[in-house]
N, C-alpha and C positions, 0 to 999 in steps of 0.2 A: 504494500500500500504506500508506504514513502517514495519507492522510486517513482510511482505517479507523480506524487505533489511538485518532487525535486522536477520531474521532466515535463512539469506543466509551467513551473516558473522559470525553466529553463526553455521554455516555446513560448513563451511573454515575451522576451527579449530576438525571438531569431530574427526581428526585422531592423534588427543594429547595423546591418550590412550599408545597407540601403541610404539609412538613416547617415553614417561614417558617411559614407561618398555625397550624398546631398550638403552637408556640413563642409566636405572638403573643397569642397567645388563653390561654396558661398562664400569664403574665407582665405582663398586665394586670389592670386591675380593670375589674369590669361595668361599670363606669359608663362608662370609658375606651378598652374596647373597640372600640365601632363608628369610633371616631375613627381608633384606630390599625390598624384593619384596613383602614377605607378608605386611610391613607398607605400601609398594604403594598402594597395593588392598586395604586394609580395610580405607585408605584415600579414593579412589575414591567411594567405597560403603558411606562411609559416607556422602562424597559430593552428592551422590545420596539420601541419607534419609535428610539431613539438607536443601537439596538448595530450593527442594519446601518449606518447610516450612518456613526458610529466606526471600525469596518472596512473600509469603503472608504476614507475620507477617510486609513486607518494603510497600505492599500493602496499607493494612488497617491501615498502621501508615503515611500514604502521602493520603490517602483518593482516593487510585484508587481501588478497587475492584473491578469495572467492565470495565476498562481498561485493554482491554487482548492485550493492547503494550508492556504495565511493563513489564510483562516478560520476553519476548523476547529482551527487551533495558538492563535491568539487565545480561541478560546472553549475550549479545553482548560486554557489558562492563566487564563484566569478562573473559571472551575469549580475548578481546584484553587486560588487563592484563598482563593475562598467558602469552601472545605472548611477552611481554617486558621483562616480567619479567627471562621468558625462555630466550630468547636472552642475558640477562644481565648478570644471572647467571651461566649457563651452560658451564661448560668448553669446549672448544674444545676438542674433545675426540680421533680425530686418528693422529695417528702421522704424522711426516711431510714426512717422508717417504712413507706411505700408499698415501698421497693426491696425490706427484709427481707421482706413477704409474697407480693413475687413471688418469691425467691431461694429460699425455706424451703418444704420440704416440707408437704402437710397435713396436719395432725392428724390421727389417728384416733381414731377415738369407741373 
C-alpha cells in the first residue's frame, strides 16, 4: 500500500520536465538558449542513467535490496525537493503587466 502513495506523489511531479524547459526558455536570452537547453537535456538524461544506480548503490548500503518501497520513498523525496527547491529558486518570470491581463476581466466595447 505505501508504494502507491510514494508512486502517486511521485506522478504529481512527472510534468517537471516540461515545466524545466518552459522556465528555461523564459529566462534566457536567444542567443543563450540552445546552450542552456542543451545543459537541461543532458542533466535530465543523466538523472536518468545515475538515479537507478544511486538507488541501488543507497539500497545495499541500508541493507534493503529487497524492499521494493526504497525506491519509490527515495524518489518521493526527491520530487518533493524539487518542489521546494523550484518554489524557492525560481524567479517569477512574467511581468506584472502580463498577470493583471490574465486576472482582469475584458472590456467591453
Amino acid at each position: 500500500m505505501e508504494s502507491y502513495f510514494f508512486r502517486a506523489v511521485a506522478g504529481l511531479f512527472v510534468g517537471s520536465i516540461p515545466v524545466l524547459s518552459a522556465s528555461m526558455t523564459d529566462i534566457t536570452s536567444p542567443e543563450k538558449r540552445a546552450g542552456a537547453m542543451g545543459r537541461l537535456s543532458g542533466s535530465i538524461t543523466a538523472g536518468f542513467k545515475v538515479g537507478p544506480v544511486l538507488c541501488r548503490v543507497l539500497a545495499t548500503a541500508f541493507s534493503m535490496e529487497r524492499n521494493f518501497v526504497f525506491p519509490f520513498t527515495i524518489s518521493a523525496v526527491l520530487y518533493g525537493l524539487l518542489a521546494v527547491a523550484a518554489f524557492i529558486a525560481l524567479p517569477e518570470n512574467r511581468a506584472r503587466a502580463a498577470r493583471q491581463a490574465i486576472t482582469e476581466p475584458p472590456h467591453s466595447c
